[in-house]
N, CA, C and O atoms as a GROMACS GRO file, in nm:
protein
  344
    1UNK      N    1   0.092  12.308  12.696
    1UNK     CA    2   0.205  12.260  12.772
    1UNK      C    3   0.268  12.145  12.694
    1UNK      O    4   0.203  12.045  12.664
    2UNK      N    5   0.401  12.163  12.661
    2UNK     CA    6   0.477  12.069  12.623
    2UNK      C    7   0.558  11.963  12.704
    2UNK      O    8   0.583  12.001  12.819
    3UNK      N    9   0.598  11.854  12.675
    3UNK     CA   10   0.695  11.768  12.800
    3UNK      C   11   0.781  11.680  12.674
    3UNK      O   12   0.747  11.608  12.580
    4UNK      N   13   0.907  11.731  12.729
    4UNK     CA   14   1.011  11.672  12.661
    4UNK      C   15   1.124  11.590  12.747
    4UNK      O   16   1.154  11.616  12.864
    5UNK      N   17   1.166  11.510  12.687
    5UNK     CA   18   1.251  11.410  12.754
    5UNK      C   19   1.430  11.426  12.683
    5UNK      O   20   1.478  11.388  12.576
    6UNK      N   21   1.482  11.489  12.788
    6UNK     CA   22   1.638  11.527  12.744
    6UNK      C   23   1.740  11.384  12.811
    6UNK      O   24   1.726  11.345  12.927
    7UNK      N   25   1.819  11.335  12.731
    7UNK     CA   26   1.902  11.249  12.761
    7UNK      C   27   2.052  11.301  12.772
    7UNK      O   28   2.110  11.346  12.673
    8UNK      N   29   2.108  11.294  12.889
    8UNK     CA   30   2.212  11.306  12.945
    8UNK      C   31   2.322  11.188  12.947
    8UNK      O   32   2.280  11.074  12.965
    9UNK      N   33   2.470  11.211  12.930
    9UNK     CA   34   2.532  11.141  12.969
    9UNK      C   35   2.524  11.039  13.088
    9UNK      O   36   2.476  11.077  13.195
   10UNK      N   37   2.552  10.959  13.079
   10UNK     CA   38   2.568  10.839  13.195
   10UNK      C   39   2.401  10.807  13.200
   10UNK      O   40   2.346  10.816  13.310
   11UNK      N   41   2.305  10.762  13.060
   11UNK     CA   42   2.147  10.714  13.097
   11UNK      C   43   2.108  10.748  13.196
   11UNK      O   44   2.059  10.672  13.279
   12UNK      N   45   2.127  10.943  13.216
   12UNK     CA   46   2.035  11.031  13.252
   12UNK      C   47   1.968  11.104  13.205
   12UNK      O   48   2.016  11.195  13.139
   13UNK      N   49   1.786  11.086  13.225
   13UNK     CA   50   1.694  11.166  13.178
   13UNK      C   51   1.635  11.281  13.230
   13UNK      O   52   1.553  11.288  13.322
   14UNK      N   53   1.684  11.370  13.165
   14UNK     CA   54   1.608  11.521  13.245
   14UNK      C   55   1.469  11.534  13.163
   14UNK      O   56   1.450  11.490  13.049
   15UNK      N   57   1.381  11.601  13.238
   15UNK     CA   58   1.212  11.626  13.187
   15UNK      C   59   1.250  11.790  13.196
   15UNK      O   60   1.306  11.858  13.282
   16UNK      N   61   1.190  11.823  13.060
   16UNK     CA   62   1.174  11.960  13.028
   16UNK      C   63   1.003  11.994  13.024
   16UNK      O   64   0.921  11.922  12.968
   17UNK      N   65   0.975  12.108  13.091
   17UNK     CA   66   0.803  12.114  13.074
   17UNK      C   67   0.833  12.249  13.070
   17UNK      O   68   0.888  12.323  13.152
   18UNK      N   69   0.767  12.275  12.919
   18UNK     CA   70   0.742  12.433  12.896
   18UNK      C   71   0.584  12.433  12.852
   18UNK      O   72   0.509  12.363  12.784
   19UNK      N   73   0.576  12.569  12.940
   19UNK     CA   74   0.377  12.609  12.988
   19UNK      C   75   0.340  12.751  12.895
   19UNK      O   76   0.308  12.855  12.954
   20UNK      N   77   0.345  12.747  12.800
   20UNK     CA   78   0.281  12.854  12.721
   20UNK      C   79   0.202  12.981  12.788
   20UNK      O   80   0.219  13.103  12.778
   21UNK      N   81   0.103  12.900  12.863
   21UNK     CA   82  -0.014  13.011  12.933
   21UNK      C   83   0.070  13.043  13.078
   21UNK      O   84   0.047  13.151  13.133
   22UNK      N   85   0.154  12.963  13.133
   22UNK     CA   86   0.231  12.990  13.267
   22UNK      C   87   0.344  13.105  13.208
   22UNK      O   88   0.380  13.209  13.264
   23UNK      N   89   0.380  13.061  13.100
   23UNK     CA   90   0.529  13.127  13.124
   23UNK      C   91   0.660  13.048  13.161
   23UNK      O   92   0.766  13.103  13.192
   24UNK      N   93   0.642  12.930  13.154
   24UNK     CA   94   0.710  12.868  13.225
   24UNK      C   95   0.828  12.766  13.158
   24UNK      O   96   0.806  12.687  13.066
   25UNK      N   97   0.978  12.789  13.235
   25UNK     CA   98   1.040  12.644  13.193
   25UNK      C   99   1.057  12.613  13.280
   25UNK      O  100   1.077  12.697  13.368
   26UNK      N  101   1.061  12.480  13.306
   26UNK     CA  102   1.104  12.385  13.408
   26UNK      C  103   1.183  12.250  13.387
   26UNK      O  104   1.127  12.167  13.316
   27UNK      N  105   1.341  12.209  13.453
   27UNK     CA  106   1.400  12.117  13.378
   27UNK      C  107   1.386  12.025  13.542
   27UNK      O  108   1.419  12.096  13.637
   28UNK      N  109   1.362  11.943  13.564
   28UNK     CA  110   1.369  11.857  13.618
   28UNK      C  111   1.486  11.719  13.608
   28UNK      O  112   1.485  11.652  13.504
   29UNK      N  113   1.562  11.691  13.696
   29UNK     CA  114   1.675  11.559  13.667
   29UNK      C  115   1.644  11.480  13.715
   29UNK      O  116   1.560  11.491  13.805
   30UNK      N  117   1.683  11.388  13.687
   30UNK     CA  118   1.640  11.217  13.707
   30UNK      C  119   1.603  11.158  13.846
   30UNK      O  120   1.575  11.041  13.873
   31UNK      N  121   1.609  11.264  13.926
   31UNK     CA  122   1.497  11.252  14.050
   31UNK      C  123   1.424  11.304  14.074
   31UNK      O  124   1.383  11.309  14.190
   32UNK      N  125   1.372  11.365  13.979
   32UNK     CA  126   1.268  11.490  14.013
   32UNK      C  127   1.313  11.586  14.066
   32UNK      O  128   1.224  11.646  14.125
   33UNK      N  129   1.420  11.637  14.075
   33UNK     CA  130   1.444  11.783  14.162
   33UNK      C  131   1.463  11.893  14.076
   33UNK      O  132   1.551  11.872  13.993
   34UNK      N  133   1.410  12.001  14.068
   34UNK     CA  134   1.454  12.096  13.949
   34UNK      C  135   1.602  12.170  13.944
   34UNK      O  136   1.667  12.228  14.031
   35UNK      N  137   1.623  12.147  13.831
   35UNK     CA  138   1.777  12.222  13.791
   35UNK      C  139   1.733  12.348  13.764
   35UNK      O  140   1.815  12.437  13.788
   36UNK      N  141   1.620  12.385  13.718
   36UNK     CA  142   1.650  12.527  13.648
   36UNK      C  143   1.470  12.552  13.595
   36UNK      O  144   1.407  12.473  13.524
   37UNK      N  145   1.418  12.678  13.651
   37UNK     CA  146   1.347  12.739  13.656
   37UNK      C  147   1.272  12.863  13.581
   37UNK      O  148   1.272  12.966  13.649
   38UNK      N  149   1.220  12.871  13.476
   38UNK     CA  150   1.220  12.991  13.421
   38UNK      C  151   1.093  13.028  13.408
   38UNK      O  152   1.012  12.958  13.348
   39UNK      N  153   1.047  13.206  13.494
   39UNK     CA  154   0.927  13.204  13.504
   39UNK      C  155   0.906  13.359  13.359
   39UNK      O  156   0.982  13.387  13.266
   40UNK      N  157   0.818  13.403  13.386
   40UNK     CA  158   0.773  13.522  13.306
   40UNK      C  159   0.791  13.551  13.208
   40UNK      O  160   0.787  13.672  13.185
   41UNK      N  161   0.825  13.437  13.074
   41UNK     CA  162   0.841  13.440  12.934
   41UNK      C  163   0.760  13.393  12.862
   41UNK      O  164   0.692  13.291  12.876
   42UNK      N  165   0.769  13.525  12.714
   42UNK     CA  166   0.690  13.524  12.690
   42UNK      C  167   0.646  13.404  12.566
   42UNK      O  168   0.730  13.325  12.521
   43UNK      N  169   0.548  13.406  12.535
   43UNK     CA  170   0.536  13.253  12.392
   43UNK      C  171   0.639  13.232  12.327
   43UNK      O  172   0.687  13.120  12.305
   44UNK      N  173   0.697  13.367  12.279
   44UNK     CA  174   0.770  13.395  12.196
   44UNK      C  175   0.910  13.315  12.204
   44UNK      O  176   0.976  13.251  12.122
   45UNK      N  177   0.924  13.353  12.361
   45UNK     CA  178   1.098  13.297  12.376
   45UNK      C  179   1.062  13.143  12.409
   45UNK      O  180   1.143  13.060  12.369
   46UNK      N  181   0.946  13.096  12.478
   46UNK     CA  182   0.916  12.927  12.494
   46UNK      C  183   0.952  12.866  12.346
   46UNK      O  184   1.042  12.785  12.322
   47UNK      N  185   0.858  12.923  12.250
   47UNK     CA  186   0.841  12.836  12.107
   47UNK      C  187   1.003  12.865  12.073
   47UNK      O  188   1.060  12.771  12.017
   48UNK      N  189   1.084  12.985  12.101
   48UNK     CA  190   1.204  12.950  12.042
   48UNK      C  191   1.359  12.848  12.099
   48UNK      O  192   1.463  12.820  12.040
   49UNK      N  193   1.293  12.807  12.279
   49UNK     CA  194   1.378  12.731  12.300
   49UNK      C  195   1.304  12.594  12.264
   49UNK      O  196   1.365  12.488  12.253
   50UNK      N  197   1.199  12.604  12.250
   50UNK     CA  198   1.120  12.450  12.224
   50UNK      C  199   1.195  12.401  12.069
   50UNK      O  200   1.252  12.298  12.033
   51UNK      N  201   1.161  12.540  11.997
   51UNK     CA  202   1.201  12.499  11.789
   51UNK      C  203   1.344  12.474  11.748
   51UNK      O  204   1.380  12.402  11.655
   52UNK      N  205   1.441  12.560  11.850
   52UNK     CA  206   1.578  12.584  11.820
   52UNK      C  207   1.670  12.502  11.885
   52UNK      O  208   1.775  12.456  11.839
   53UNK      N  209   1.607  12.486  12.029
   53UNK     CA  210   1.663  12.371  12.133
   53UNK      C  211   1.657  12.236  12.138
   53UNK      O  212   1.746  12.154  12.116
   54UNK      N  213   1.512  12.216  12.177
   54UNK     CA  214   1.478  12.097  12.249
   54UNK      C  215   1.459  12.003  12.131
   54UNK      O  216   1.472  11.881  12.140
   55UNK      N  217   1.421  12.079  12.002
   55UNK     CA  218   1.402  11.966  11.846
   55UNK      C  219   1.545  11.976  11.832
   55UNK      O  220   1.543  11.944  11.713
   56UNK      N  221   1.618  11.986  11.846
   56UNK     CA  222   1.762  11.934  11.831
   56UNK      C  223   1.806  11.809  11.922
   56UNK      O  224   1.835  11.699  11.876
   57UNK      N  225   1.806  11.842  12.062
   57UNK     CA  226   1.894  11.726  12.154
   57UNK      C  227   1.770  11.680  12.254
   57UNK      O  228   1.788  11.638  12.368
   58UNK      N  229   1.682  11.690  12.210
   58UNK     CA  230   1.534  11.610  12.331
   58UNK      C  231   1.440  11.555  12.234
   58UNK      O  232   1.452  11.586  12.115
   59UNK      N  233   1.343  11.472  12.276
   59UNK     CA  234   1.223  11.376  12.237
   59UNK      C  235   1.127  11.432  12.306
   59UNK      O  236   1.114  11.446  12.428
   60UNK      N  237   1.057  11.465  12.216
   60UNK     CA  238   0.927  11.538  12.288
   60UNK      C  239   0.814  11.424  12.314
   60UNK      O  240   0.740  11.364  12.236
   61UNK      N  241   0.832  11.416  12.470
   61UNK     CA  242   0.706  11.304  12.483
   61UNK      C  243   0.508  11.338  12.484
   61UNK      O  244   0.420  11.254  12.462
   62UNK      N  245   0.492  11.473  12.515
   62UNK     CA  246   0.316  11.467  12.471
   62UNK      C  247   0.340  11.632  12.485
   62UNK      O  248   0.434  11.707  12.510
   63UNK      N  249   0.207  11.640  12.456
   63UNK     CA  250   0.154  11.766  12.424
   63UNK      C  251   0.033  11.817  12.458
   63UNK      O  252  -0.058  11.749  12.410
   64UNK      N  253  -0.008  11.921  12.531
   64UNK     CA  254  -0.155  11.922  12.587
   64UNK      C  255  -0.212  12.026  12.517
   64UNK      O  256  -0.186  12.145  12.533
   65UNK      N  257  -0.300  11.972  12.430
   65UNK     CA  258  -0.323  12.098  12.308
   65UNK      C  259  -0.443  12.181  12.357
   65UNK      O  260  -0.451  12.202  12.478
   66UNK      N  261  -0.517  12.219  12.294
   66UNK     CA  262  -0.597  12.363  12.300
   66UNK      C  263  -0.741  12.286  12.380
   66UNK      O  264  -0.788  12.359  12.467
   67UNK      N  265  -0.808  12.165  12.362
   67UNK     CA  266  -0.891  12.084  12.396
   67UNK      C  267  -0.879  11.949  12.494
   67UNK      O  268  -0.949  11.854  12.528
   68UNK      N  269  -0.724  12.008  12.520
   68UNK     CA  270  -0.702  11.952  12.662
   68UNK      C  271  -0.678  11.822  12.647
   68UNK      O  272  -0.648  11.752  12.744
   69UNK      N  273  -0.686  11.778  12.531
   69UNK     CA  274  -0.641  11.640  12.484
   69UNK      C  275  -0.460  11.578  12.503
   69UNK      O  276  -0.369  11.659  12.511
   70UNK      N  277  -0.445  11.488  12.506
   70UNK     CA  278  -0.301  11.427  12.499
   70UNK      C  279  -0.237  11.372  12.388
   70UNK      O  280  -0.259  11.260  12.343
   71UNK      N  281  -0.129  11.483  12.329
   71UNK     CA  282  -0.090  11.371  12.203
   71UNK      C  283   0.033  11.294  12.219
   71UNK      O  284   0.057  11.272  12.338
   72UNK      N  285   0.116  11.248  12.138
   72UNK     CA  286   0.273  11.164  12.185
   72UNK      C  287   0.344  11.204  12.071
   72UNK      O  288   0.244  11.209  12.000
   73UNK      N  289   0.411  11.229  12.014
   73UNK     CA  290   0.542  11.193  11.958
   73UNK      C  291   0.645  11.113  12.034
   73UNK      O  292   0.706  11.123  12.140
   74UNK      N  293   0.636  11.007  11.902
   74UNK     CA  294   0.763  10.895  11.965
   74UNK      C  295   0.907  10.874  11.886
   74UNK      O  296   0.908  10.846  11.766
   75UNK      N  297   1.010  10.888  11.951
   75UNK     CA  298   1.136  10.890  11.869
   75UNK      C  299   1.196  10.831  11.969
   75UNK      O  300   1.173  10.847  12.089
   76UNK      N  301   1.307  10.732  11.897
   76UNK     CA  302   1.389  10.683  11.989
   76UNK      C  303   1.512  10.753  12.061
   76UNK      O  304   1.585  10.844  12.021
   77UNK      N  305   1.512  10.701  12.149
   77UNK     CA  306   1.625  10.848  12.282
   77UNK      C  307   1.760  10.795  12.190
   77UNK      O  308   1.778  10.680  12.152
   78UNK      N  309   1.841  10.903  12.168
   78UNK     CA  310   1.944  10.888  12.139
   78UNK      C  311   2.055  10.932  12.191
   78UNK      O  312   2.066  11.054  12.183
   79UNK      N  313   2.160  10.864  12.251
   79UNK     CA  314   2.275  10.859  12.389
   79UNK      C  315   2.347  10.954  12.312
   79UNK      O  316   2.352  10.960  12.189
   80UNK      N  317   2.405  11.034  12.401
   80UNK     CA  318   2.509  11.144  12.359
   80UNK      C  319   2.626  11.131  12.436
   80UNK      O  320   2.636  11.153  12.556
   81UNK      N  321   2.714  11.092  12.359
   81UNK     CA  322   2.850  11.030  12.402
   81UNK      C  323   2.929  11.111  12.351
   81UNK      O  324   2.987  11.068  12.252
   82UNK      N  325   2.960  11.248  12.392
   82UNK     CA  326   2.999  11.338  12.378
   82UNK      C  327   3.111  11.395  12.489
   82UNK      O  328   3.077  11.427  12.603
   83UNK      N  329   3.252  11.404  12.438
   83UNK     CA  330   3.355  11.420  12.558
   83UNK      C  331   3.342  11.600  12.652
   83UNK      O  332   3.376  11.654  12.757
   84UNK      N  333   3.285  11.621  12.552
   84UNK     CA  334   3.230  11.800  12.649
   84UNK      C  335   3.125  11.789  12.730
   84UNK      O  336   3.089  11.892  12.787
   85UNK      N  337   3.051  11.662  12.754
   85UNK     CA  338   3.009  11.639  12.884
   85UNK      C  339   3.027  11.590  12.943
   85UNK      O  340   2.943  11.579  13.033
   86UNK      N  341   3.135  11.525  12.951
   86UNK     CA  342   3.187  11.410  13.060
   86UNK      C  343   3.258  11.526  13.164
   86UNK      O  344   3.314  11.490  13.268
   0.00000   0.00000   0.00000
């Protein structure tokens, strides 16, 4: 299980959690409520929105690897002041 931290216009943080063994995406917004849901996919399509997506415009905050351990990658959030999201 991965957990990534997406930064939104107006210093909003959405939480991305993609579940390898679930199948799962899940985007959560800055209150916890989910925006968007994705169940029954397979590794294949997770690792390619994780490699193609989320390493582009998100900070991946930990990682729950094979021994159940916790790791971090730390990068600083970077604001996207971008007029196609306003």
């Amino acid at each position: 299980m991965s957990v990534w931290l997406w930064m939104q216009p107006g210093n909003k943080a959405w939480k991305v959690i993609l579940d390898y063994e679930k199948g799962t995406i899940v985007v959560y917004d800055e209150k916890g409520e989910i925006l968007l849901e994705k169940r029954g996919l397979s590794r294949a399509v997770i690792s390619i929105v994780e490699n193609n997506f989320l390493a582009a415009v998100a900070t991946k905050l930990s990682e729950f690897g094979e021994e159940g351990g916790l790791s971090t990658e730390s990068k600083s959030a970077i604001s996207i002041d971008n007029p196609m999201y306003l």
